[in-house]
C-alpha positions as a Markdown table, in Angstrom:
| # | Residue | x | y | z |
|---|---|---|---|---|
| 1 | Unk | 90.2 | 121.1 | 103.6 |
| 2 | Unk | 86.7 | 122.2 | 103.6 |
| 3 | Unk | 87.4 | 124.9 | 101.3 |
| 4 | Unk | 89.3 | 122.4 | 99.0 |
| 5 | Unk | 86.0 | 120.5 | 99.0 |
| 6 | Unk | 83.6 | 123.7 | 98.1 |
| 7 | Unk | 86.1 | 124.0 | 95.1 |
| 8 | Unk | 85.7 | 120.7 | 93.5 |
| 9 | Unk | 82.1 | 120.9 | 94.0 |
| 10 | Unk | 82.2 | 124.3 | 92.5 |
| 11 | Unk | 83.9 | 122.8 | 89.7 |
| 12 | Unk | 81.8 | 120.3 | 88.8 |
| 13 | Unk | 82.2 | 117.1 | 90.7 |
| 14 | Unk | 78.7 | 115.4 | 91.9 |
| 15 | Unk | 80.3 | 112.0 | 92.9 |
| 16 | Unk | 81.8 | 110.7 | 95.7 |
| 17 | Unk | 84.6 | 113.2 | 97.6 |
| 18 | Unk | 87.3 | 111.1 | 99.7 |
| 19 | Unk | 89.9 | 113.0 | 102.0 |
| 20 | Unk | 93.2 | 111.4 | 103.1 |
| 21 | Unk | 95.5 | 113.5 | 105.1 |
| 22 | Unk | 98.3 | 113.1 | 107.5 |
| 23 | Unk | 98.0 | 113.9 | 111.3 |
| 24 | Unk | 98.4 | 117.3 | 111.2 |
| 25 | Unk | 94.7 | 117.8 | 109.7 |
| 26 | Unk | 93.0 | 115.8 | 112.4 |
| 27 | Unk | 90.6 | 117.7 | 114.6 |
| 28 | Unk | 87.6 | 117.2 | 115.9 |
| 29 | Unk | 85.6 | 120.8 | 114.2 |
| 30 | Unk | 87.7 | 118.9 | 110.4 |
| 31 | Unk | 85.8 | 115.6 | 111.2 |
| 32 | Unk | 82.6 | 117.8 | 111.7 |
| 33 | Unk | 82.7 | 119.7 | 109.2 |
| 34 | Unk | 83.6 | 117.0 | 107.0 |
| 35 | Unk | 80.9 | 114.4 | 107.9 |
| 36 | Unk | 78.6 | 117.1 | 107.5 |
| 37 | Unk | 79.1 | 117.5 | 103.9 |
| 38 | Unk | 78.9 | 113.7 | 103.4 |
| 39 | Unk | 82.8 | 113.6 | 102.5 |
| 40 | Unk | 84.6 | 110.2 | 103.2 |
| 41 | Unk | 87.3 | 110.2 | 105.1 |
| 42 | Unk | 90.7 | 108.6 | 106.2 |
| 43 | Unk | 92.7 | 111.0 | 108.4 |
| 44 | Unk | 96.0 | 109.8 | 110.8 |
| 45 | Unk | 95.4 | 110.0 | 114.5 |
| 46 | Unk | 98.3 | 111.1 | 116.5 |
| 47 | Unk | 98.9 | 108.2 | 119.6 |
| 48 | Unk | 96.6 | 109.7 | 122.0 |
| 49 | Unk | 96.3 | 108.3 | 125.6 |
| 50 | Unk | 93.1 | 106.5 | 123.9 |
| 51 | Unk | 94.6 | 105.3 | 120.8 |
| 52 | Unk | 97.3 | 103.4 | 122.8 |
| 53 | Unk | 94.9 | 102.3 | 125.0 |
| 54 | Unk | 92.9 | 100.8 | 122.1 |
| 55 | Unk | 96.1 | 99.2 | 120.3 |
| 56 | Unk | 97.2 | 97.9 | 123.9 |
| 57 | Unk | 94.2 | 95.8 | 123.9 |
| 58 | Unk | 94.3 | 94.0 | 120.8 |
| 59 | Unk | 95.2 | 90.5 | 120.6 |
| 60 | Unk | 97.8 | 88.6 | 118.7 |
| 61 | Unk | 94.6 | 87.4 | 116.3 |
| 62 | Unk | 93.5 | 90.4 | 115.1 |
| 63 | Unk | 96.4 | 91.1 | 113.2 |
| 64 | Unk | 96.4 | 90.7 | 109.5 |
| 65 | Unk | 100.1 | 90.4 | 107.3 |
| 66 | Unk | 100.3 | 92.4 | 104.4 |
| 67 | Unk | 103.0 | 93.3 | 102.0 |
| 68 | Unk | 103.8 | 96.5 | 102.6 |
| 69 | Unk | 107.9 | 96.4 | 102.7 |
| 70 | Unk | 110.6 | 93.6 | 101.2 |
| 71 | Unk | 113.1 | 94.2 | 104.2 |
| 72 | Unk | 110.1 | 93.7 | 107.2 |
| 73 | Unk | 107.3 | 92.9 | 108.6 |
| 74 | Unk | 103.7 | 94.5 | 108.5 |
| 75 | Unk | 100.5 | 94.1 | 110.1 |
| 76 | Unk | 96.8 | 95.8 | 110.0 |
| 77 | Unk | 94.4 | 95.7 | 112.6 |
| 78 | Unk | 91.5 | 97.6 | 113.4 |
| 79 | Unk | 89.4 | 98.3 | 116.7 |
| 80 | Unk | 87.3 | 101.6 | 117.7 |
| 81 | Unk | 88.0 | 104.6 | 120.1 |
| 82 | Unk | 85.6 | 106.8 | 121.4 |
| 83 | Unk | 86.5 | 110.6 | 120.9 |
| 84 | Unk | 84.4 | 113.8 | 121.6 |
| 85 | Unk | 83.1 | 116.2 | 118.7 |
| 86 | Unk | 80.7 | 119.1 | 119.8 |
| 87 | Unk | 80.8 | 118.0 | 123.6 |
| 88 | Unk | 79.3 | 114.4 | 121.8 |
| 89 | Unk | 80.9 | 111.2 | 122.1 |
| 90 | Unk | 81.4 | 109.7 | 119.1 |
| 91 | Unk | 82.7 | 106.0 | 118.1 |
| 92 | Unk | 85.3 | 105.9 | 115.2 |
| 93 | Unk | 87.1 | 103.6 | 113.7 |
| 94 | Unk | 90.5 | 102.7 | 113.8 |
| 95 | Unk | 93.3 | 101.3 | 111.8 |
| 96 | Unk | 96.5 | 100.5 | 112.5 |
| 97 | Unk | 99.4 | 99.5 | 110.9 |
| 98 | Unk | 102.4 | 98.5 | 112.6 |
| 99 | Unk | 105.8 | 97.1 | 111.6 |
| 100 | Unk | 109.2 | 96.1 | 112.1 |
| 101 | Unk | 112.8 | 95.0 | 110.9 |
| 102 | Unk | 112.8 | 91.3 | 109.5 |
| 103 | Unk | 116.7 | 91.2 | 108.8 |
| 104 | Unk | 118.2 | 90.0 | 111.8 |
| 105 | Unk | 121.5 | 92.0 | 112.0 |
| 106 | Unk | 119.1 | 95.0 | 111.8 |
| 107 | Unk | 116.1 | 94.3 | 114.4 |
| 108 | Unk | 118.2 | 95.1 | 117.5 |
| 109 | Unk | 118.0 | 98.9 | 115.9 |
| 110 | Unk | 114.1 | 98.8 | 116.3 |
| 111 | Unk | 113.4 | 95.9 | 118.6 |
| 112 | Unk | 109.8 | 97.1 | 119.2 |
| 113 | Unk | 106.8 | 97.5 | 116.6 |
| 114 | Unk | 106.1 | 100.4 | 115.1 |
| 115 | Unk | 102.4 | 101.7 | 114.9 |
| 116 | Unk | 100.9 | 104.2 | 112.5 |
| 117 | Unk | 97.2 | 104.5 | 112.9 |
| 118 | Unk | 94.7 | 106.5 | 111.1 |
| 119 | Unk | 90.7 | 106.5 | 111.4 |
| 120 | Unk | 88.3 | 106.8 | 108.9 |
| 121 | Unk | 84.4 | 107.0 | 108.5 |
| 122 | Unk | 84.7 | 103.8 | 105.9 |
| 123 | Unk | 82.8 | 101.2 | 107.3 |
| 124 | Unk | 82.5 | 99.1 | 103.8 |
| 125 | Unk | 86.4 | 98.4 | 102.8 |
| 126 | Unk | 88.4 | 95.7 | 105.1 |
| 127 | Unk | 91.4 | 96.7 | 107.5 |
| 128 | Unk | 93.7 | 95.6 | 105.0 |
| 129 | Unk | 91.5 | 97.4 | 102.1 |
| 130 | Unk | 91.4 | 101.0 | 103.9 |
| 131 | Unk | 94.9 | 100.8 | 105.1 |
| 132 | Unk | 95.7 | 100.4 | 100.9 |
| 133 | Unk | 93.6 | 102.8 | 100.7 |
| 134 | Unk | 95.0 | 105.3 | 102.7 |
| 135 | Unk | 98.4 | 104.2 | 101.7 |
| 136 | Unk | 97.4 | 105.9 | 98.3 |
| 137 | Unk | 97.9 | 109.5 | 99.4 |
| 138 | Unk | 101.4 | 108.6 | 99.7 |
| 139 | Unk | 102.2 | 108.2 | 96.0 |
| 140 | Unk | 100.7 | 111.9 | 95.1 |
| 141 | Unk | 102.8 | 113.5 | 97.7 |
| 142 | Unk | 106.2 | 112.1 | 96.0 |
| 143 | Unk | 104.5 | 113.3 | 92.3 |
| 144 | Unk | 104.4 | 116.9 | 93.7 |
| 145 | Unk | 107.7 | 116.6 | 95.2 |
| 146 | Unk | 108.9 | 115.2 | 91.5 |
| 147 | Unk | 107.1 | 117.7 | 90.1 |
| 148 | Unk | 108.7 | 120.4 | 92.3 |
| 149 | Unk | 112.5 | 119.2 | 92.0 |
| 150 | Unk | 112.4 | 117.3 | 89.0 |
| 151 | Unk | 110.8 | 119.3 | 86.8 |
| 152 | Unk | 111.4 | 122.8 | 87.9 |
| 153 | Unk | 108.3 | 123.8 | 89.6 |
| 154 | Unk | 110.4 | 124.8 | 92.4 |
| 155 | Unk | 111.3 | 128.3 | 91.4 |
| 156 | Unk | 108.8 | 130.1 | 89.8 |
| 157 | Unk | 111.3 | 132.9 | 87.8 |
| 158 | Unk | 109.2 | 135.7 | 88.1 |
| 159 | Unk | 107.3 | 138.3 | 90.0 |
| 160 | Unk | 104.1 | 138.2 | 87.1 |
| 161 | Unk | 101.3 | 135.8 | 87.8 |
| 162 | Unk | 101.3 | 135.3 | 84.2 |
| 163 | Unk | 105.0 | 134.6 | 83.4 |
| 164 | Unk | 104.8 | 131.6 | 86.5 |
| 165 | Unk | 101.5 | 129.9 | 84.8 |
| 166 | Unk | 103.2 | 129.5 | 81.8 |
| 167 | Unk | 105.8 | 128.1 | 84.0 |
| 168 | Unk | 103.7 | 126.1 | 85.6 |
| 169 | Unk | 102.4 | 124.9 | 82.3 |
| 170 | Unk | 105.5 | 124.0 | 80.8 |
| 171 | Unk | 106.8 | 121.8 | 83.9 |
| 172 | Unk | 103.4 | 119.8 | 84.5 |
| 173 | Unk | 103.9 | 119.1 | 80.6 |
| 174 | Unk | 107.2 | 117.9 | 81.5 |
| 175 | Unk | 106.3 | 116.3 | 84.0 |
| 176 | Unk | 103.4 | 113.9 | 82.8 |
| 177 | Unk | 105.8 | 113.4 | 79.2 |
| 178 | Unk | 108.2 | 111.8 | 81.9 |
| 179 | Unk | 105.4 | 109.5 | 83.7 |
| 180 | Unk | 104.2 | 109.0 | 79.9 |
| 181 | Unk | 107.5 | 108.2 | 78.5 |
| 182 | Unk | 108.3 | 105.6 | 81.5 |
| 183 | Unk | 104.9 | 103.6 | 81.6 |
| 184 | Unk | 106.0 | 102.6 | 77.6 |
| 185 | Unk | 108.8 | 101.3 | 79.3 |
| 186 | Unk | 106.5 | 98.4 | 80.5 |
| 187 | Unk | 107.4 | 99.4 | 84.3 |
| 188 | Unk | 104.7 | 98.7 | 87.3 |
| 189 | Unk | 102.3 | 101.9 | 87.4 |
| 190 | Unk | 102.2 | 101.4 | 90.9 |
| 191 | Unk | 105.9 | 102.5 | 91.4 |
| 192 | Unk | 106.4 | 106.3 | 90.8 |
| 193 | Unk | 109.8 | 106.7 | 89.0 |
| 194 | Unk | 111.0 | 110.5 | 89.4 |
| 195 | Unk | 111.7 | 112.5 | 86.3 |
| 196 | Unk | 115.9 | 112.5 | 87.4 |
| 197 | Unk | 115.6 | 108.6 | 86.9 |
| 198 | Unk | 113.8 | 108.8 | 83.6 |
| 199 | Unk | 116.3 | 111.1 | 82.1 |
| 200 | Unk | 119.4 | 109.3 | 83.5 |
| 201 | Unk | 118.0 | 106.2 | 82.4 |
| 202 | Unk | 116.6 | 107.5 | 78.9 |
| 203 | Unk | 117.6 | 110.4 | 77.9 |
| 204 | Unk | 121.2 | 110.5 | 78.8 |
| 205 | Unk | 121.7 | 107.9 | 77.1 |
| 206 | Unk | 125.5 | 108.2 | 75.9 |
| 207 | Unk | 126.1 | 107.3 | 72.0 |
| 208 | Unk | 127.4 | 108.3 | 68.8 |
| 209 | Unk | 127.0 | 109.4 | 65.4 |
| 210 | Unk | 128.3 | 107.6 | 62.5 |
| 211 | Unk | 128.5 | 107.4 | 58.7 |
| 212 | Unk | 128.0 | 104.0 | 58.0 |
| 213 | Unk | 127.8 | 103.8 | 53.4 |
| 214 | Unk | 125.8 | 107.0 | 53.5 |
| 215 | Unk | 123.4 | 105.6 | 56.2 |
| 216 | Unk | 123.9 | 107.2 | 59.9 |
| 217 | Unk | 123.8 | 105.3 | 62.7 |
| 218 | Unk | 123.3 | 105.7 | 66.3 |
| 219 | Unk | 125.4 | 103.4 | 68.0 |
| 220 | Unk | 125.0 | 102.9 | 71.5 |
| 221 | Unk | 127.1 | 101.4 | 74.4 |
| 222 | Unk | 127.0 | 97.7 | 74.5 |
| 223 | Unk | 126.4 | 97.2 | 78.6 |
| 224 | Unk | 123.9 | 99.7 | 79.2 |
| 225 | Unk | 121.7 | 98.2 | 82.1 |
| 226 | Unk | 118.3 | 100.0 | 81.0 |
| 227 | Unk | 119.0 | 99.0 | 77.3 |
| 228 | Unk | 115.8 | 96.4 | 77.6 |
| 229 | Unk | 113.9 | 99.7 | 78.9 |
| 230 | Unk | 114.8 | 101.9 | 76.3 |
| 231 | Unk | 114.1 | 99.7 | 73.7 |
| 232 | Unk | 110.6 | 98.8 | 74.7 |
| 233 | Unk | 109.8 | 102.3 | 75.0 |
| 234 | Unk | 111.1 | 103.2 | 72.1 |
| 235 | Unk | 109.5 | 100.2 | 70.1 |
| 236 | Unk | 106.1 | 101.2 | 71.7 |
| 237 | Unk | 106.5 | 104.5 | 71.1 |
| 238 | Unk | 107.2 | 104.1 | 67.5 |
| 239 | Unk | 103.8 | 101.6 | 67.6 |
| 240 | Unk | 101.5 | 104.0 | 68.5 |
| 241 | Unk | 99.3 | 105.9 | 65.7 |
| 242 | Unk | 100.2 | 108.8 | 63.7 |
| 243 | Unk | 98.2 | 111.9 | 64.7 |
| 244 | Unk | 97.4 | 113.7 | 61.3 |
């Protein structure tokens, strides 16, 4: 992680640097390191004695609804632990996010809340606003794993550094055409749609050829239930500007 962050520096970046990362990466000599290279920070805390200590003691008031799923319930909180870096106590803050089923057929499955807390070094952005925030890293991690089965990134086919960059190349082209392609579709760009969607939806698209008085047509099937999608693409598509 610190490496990662030498790197862009290296590169060029002289704004702000944020790190999100899952449990595995917290440690007291990361939150060190990172704090010393004045690096924002949102990291998840595995459920220490301490963390449950500190969610134990929150009240039914300082929980906040958010959206966060259609089929249940979610709520953020926040309160502080005190953990140890360099033999130094330190206070950090904490944010927690817990939830449960709403349906009742399903809620004797997971009768109890569940809790996923991270903490940060973010002392300007709200409970709600960091937990969004954090949420974020979330959406990258399913556009590498599209990237990697979706568009062949998976299987690099050969033993040359050279032959796999232009592999490389070649699916991360493929891969943003498909995220290109969709967002003329008029769909959310908050919702990552892989690249197996987009071509089922799109590009598999069954139809045939036919001479019409000398004209060909395209004619398409009739029910089609991403018909409205493939036509707005397509019309926007068609809209944008020639390149000469």
């Amino acid at each position: 992680m610190v490496e990662t962050v030498n790197r862009v520096r290296r590169a060029g970046a002289t704004g702000p640097i944020t790190i999100r990362a899952d449990k595995g990466f917290w440690s007291h000599k990361t939150v060190r390191k990172l704090e010393d290279m004045g690096v924002e920070w949102f990291i998840a805390i595995p459920m220490y004695s301490n963390v449950k200590q500190a969610i134990g003691h929150l009240d039914d008031t300082d929980w906040v609804d958010i959206g966060y799923t259609p089929d249940g319930v979610a709520q953020v909180a926040e309160t502080t632990i005190v953990t140890k870096i360099d033999k130094t106590e330190h206070t950090v803050r904490l944010i927690i996010r817990r939830t449960r089923l709403a349906d009742p057929e399903q809620q004797p499955l997971w009768k109890d809340w569940r809790h996923h807390t991270f903490a940060t070094n973010n002392r300007h952005l709200s409970a709600t606003e960091a937990d969004q925030m954090y949420r974020n890293h979330a959406r990258v991690e399913l556009g590498i794993r599209d990237l990697k089965h979706h568009t062949g990134l998976a299987h690099c086919p050969s033993g040359r550094f050279f032959a796999n960059a232009a592999w490389m190349a070649a699916a991360v082209i493929a891969h943003n055409l498909y995220r290109w392609i969709n967002h003329h579709t008029g769909a959310p760009s908050e919702r990552l749609t892989n690249g197996n969607t987009v071509r089922t939806r799109l590009f598999k698209l069954p139809g045939r050829i036919v001479n019409h008085a000398g004209q060909l047509i395209v004619r398409l099937p009739t029910n089609w239930p991403w018909a409205s999608a493939y036509r707005t693409a397509l019309q926007n598509i068609r809209a944008l500007p020639q390149l000469c």
